[in-house]
Every structure is written in structure tokens, then in C-alpha cells.
C-alpha positions in Angstrom: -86.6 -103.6 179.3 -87.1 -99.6 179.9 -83.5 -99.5 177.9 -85.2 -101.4 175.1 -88.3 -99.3 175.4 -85.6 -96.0 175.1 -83.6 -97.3 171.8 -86.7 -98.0 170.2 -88.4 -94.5 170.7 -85.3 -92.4 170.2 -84.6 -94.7 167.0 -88.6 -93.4 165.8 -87.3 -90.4 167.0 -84.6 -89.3 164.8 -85.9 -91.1 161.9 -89.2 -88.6 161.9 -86.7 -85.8 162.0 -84.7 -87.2 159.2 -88.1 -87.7 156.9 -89.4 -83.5 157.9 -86.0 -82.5 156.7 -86.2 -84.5 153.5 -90.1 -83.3 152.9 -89.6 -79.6 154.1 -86.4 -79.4 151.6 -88.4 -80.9 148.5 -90.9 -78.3 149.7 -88.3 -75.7 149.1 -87.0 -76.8 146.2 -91.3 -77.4 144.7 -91.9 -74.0 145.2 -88.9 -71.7 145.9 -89.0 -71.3 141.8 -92.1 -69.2 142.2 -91.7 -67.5 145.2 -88.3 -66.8 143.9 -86.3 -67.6 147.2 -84.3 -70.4 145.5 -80.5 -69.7 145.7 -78.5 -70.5 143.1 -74.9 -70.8 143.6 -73.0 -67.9 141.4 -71.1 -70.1 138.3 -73.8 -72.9 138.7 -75.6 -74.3 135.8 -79.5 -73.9 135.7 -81.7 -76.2 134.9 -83.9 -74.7 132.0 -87.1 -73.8 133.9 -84.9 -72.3 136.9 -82.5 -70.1 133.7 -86.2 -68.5 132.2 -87.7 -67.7 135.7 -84.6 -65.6 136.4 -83.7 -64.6 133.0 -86.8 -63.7 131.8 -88.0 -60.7 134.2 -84.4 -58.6 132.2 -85.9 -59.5 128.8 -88.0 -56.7 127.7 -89.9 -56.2 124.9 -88.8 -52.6 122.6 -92.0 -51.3 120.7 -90.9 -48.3 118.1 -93.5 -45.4 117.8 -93.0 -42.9 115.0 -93.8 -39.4 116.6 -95.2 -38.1 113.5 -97.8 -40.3 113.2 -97.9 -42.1 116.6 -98.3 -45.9 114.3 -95.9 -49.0 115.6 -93.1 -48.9 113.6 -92.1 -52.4 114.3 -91.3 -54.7 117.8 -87.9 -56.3 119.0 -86.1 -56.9 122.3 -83.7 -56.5 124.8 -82.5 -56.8 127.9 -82.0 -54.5 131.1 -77.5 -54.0 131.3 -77.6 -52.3 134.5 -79.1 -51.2 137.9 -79.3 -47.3 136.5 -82.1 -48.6 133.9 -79.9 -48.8 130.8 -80.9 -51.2 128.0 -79.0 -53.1 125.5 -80.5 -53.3 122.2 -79.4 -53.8 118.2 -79.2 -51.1 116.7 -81.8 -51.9 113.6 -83.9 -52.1 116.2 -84.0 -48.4 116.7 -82.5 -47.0 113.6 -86.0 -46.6 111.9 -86.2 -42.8 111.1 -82.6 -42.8 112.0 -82.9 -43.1 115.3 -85.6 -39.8 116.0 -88.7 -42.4 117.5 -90.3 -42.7 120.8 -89.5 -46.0 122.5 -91.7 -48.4 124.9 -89.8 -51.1 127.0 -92.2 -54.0 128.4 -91.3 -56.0 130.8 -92.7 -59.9 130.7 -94.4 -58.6 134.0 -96.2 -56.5 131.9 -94.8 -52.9 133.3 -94.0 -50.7 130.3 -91.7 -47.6 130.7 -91.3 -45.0 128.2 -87.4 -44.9 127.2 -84.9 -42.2 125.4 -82.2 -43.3 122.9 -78.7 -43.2 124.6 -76.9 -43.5 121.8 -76.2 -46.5 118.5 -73.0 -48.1 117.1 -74.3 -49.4 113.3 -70.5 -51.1 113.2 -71.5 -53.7 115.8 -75.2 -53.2 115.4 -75.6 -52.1 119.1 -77.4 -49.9 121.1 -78.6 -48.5 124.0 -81.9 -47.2 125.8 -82.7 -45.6 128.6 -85.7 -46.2 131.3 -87.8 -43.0 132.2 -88.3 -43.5 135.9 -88.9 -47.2 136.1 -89.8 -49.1 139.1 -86.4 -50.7 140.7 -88.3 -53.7 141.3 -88.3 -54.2 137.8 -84.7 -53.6 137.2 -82.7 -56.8 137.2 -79.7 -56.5 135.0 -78.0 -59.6 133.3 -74.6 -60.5 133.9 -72.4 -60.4 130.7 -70.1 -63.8 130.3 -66.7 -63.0 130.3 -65.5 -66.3 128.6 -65.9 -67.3 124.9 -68.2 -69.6 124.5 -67.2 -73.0 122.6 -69.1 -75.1 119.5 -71.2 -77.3 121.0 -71.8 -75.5 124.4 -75.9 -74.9 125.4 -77.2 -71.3 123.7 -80.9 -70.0 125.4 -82.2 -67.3 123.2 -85.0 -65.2 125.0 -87.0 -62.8 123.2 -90.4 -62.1 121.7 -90.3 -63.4 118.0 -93.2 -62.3 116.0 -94.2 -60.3 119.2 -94.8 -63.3 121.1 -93.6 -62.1 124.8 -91.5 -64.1 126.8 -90.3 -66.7 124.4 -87.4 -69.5 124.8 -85.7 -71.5 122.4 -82.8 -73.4 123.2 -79.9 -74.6 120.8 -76.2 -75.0 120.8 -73.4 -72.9 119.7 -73.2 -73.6 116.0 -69.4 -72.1 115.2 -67.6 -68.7 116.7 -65.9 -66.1 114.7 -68.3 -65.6 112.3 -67.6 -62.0 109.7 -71.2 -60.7 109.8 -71.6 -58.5 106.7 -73.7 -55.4 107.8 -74.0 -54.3 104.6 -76.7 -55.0 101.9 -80.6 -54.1 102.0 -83.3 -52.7 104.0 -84.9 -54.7 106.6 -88.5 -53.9 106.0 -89.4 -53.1 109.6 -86.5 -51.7 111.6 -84.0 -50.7 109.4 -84.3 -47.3 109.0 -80.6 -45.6 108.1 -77.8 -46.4 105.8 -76.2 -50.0 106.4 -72.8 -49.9 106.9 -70.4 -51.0 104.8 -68.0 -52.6 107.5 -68.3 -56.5 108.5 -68.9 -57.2 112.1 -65.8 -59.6 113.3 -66.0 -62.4 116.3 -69.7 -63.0 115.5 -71.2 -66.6 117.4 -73.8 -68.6 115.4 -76.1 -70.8 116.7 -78.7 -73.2 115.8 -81.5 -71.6 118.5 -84.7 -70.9 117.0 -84.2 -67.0 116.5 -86.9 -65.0 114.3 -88.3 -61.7 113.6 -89.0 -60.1 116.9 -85.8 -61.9 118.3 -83.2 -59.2 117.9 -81.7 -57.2 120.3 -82.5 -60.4 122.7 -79.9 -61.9 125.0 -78.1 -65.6 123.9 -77.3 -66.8 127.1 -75.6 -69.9 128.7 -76.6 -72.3 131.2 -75.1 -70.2 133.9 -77.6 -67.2 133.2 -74.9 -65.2 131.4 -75.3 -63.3 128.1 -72.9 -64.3 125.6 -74.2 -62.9 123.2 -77.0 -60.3 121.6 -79.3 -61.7 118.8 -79.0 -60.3 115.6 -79.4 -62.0 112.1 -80.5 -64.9 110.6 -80.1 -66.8 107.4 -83.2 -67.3 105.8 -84.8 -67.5 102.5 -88.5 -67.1 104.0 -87.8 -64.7 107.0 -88.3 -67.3 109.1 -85.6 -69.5 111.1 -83.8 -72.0 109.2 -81.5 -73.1 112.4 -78.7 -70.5 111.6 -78.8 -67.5 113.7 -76.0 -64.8 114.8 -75.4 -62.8 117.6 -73.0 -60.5 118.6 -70.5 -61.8 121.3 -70.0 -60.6 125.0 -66.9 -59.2 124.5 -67.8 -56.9 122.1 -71.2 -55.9 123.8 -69.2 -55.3 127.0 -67.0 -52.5 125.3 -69.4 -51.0 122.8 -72.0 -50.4 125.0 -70.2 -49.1 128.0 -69.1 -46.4 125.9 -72.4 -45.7 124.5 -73.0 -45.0 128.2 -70.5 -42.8 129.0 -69.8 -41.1 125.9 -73.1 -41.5 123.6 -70.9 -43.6 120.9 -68.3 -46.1 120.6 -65.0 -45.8 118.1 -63.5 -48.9 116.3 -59.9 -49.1 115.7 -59.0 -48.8 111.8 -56.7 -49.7 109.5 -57.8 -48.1 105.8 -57.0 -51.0 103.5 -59.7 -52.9 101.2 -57.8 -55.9 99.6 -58.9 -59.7 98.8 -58.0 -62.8 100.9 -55.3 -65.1 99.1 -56.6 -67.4 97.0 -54.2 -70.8 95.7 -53.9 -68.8 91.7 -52.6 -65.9 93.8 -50.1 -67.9 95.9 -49.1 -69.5 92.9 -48.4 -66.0 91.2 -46.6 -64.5 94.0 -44.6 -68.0 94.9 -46.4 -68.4 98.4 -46.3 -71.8 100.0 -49.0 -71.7 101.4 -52.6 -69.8 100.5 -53.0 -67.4 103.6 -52.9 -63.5 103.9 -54.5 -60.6 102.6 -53.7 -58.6 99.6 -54.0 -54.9 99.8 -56.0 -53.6 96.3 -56.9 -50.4 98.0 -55.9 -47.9 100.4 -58.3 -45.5 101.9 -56.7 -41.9 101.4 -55.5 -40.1 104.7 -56.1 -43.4 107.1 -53.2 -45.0 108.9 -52.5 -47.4 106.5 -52.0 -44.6 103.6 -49.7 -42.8 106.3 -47.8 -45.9 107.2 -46.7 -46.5 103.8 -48.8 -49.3 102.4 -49.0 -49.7 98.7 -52.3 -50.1 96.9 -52.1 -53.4 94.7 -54.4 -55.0 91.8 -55.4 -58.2 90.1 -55.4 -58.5 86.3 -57.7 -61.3 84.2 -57.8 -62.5 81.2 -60.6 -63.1 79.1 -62.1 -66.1 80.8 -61.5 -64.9 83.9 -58.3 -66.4 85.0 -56.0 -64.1 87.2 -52.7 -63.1 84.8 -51.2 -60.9 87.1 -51.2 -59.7 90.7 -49.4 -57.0 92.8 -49.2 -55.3 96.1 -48.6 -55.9 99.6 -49.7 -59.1 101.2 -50.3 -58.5 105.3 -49.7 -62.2 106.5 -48.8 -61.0 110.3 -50.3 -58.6 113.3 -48.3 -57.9 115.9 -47.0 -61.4 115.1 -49.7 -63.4 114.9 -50.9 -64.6 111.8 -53.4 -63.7 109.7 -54.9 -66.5 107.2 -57.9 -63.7 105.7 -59.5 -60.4 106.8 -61.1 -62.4 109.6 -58.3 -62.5 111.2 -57.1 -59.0 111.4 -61.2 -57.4 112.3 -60.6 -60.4 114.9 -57.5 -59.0 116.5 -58.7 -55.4 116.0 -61.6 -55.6 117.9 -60.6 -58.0 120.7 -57.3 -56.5 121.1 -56.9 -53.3 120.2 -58.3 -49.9 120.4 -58.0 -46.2 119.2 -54.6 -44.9 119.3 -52.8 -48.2 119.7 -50.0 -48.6 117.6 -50.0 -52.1 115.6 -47.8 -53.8 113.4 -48.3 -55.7 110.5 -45.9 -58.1 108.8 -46.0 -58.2 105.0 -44.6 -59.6 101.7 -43.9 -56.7 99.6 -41.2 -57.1 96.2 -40.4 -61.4 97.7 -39.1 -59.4 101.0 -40.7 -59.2 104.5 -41.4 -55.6 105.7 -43.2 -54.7 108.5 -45.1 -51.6 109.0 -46.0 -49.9 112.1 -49.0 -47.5 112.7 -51.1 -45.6 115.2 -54.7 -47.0 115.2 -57.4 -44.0 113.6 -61.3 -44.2 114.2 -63.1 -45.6 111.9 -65.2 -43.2 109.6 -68.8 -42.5 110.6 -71.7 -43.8 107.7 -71.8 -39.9 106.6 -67.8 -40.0 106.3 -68.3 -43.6 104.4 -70.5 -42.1 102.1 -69.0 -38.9 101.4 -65.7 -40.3 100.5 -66.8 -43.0 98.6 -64.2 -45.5 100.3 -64.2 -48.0 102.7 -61.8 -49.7 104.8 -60.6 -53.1 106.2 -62.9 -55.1 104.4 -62.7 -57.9 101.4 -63.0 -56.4 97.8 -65.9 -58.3 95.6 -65.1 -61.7 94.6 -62.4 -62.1 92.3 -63.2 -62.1 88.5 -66.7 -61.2 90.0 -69.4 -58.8 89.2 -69.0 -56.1 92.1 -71.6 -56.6 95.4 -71.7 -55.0 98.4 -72.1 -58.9 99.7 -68.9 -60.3 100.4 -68.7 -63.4 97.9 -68.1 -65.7 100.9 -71.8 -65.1 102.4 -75.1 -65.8 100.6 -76.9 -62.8 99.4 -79.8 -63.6 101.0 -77.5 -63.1 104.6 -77.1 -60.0 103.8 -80.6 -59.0 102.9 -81.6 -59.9 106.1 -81.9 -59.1 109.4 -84.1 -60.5 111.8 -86.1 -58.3 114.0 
């Protein structure tokens, strides 16, 4: 009977342990969020609640301040890169007064640190900002994806759109390799300086509620990883319309590490403006199929004019229709092929850097030729300007009116930029 008596007790026994472990490890996961002593294992998806508690202490808000006159210029966001304090911005975030403002960085906590511009890349919109003596409690830096992101994946934008701190919207990834067109007009907030006149390759669009106030924001994954910096939007009204753009990882990752260390970052160039080919241009130059890029211009002294590129042209008749074309057709980099321009800023950027030598692969007279070159820098906006000429970009729409926007993208894309 005293065996019974035993079996019974240690039975009540290890079933009260069983229940304290099961209660004292809700109790850990109830409120380990806000103590912040919930571990998440590193490569693990978040749920969305557990993604903004960590996330969102990086996200700062960027307030402009025009010295001159000490007003708000205009609000956008970021997020903290690394443990030394750096922030990664867009660069129409900043440029107002090209660049010569005072800078506040708020964190959701409500902290606020004075900053100094590092330095700006306009080509990829990106830039960078430096904390004055910040507290290193407050500096938590984001970890940078270093995988692309596919359509349909989970994209977290966190920002503060229309100065509303410490907002999330979720969506998905929309497409990937976007061409961004950075050129166009003003923003009527940030954009201070000159847009430029190149397109920004490998862009990711997504369908996450981004708006004014958004930019400069991180895109991240389920994972807590950025993949991506907010930067446009489509919109008639300013406001979202579920088609938002931000510049990928990848790009981020190199542009703004050598904002760091050098103060600027240089894009590998080509010289060559030229139109994508259309099916009446395959038919005129015999082409199977409708893919490559015909050269119509060649800017003077870049590597493409030393390399030995011919400039080509497109003749019309009176209603419009293309009579004639010429020149060289790239349909190949470094053997891989190129279908449009997209293709070649693609490789360029994801590949390739200053001083590489590249080759491309092109129909010139019914014959393949391929041309090899060293990689130059890409001109700076007062180079651009000053010459008049621009490089590795599409030409105006055929038989078009000339536009700085790319016939490809609505107008109103290029007249905006969301903040």
C-alpha cells in the first residue's frame, strides 16, 4: 500500500513540474518582447510584432534644418548602418541646399542627436550621416540581406510617412530589377540639387504602403534584414498607390561603405546613349529576334569612344515609321546577354567596378565583333552638365518628342519622389 501511496505522489510530483515549466516558459515568451530578453535564433523568421520591437529602435527619423534661416526643410528617415553611428539615408533626403543643412536624427525612443553629412551618391540616391556623440545604447545597427529577394517574398517598410514616427506597413515584393529613372523634376521638399541624368539599375518594387516621409527607410524581410532602402513611388496624388521602389541590398552595401571610407562612391561606365531594339529595328537589320541595344551616341573621351564604338542613328519618315537604322548593336557582356539597357546597368553594377576591363559582343556591318575596354568613372552632375552628354542610358522614345523620362516609365514616376 506505502508503494501505492509513493507512485501516486511522485506521479503528482512530476506532473506539477511539467505544468511550472509550461507556465514559466509562456511567461517568457508573454513578456520577454518588452523586456527585450527574447532570443531569436540568427536566420529565423519573426513574427511581425517581434520584427518592429527589434527593428524599430535602428529606424530614425532625419529632420533637415536650413542654417540660414533655422525653418524645417522637410522630414524623412533612416536607419543606423553601423556601431560607429553611421546612418544610411537617400540622398533627396539631404540634398536640399545641395547638401549644406544641419541634420537631426530621432530615434523612436525619442533621443535626438545632431548629425554631419558624410558624404551622397545622387546615381543610387544614397547617403550617409553621421551621429555627434550619441548614446551607444541607442545604436543598434541593421543587418544588410545578402540574398536577392524574390516576387512574392514578405517586404516590412518602417519609417515615418507624413512624419508619423515609428510606422509599419507590410506588403510583398512586387517585381526585382526595376531601371529607376533619377531624372525628371523637383521634389517639392527634399530635392534640392540637380537630378541626375543616369537610371538607377537592380531597383525592387513592392506593394508596401510607402509615402512621403518614407524614404531613406529600411524594406526589410521577415528575418530583420534590410533589403532594400525606400525611395520612390508612383503616384498621381503624392500619396501611395501600392507601387513603391527601393534601392536593393547589394547596391546599398557597396555605395555606402565607400561613402564611409572615402566620402563618395564611383560607378563603372561605359559612355554610350543608344535605344533598346524594337521588332521594325530587327526587321531592318535582319535580327531574329528583338533584343540588344543600339548605340545612337557615344560620349566623347569615355571608354566606349576609346574602344572603338561607332555612333549610330534612326531615320523616319513622315508618319513616323523608321526607314533606316545604323550602328552598333551590343547584344552580349562578357557573354552574357543583354535583351535592353537593363541588362548591361544590371551587370555593371552587380558585377563590375572601376578599372575592370569588360567586353561586349556586337553586330556591327551583319558581323560579330567584340570590343574590349577598361571601365572609367562615371561623370559627376557638374561633368554631366558641363558636357552636355550623358551615358549608358536609353535615348527618347523612338519617333518621339525628346524627354528626359525614359518612354518606358510614366512621367508622373519621374516627377516623383517620395519623401
Amino acid at each position: 500500500m506505502m508503494r501505492k501511496y509513493m507512485f501516486i505522489l511522485s506521479f503528482i510530483y512530476v506532473f506539477y513540474l511539467v505544468i511550472l515549466g509550461s507556465n514559466q516558459t509562456y511567461q517568457h515568451q508573454v513578456f520577454g518582447q518588452s523586456s527585450g530578453q527574447t532570443q531569436i535564433p540568427s536566420g529565423s523568421e519573426l513574427t511581425l510584432p517581434n520584427l518592429f520591437a527589434s527593428a524599430s529602435k535602428s529606424v530614425v527619423q532625419v529632420t533637415i534644418i536650413d542654417p540660414q534661416s533655422g525653418s524645417q526643410q522637410g522630414i524623412g528617415s533612416g536607419f543606423v548602418y553601423d556601431s560607429a553611428g553611421h546612418i544610411a539615408t537617400n540622398n533627396h533626403v539631404v540634398a536640399f541646399n545641395f547638401g549644406n543643412n544641419e541634420y537631426i536624427v530621432t530615434f523612436l525612443n525619442g533621443n535626438a542627436y545632431e548629425a554631419s553629412l558624410v558624404g551622397n551618391d545622387p546615381f543610387s540616391d544614397l547617403a550617409v550621416l553621421k551621429l555627434l556623440n550619441p548614446k551607444a545604447t541607442d545604436v543598434h545597427p541593421l543587418t544588410l540581406s545578402t540574398s536577392l529577394p524574390l516576387v512574392g517574398d514578405t517586404a516590412v517598410a518602417i519609417g515615418n510617412p507624413f512624419g508619423l514616427s515609428g510606422s509599419l506597413t507590410v506588403g510583398v515584393i512586387s517585381a526585382v530589377g526595376r531601371l529607376l529613372p533619377t531624372s525628371g523634376g523637383q521634389d517639392s521638399q527634399f530635392m534640392g540639387s540637380t537630378a541626375s541624368s543616369f537610371d538607377i539599375p537592380d531597383v525592387i518594387q513592392t506593394d508596401a504602403a510607402i509615402n512621403p516621409g518614407n524614404s531613406g527607410g529600411p524594406l526589410l524581410n521577415m528575418k530583420n534584414e534590410v533589403i532594400g532602402i525606400n525611395s520612390a513611388i508612383y503616384s498621381n496624388t503624392g500619396s501611395n498607390a501600392g507601387i513603391g521602389f527601393a534601392i536593393p541590398s547589394s547596391t546599398i552595401k557597396k555605395v555606402v561603405q565607400s561613402i564611409i571610407t572615402s566620402g563618395e562612391y564611383q560607378h563603372p561606365y561605359l559612355g554610350v546613349t543608344g535605344v533598346d531594339v524594337t521588332p521594325q529595328l530587327a526587321k531592318i537589320f535582319g535580327l531574329v529576334d528583338a533584343k540588344g541595344f543600339l548605340v545612337t551616341d557615344i560620349t566623347p573621351g569615355s571608354p566606349a569612344s576609346r574602344a572603338g564604338f561607332r555612333t549610330g542613328g534612326v531615320t523616319y519618315d513622315q508618319q513616323g515609321q523608321i526607314t533606316n537604322s545604323y550602328g552598333d548593336i551590343i547584344i552580349k557582356i562578357d557573354g552574357n546577354d543583354v535583351r535592353k539597357i537593363d541588362d548591361i546597368l544590371t551587370y555593371l553594377e552587380r558585377e563590375k567596378k572601376v578599372n575592370d576591363t569588360v567586353t561586349l559582343t556586337v553586330i556591327r556591318d551583319n558581323q560579330l565583333t567584340d570590343l574590349s575596354m577598361v571601365l572609367g568613372a562615371r561623370p559627376t552632375q557638374q561633368e554631366d552638365l558641363a558636357a552636355g552628354e550623358f551615358g549608358d542610358q536609353s535615348a527618347p522614345e523612338l519617333g518621339g518628342e525628346y524627354s528626359e523620362c525614359p518612354s518606358y516609365v510614366p512621367q508622373s514616376l519621374c516627377d516623383l519622389f517620395a519623401q
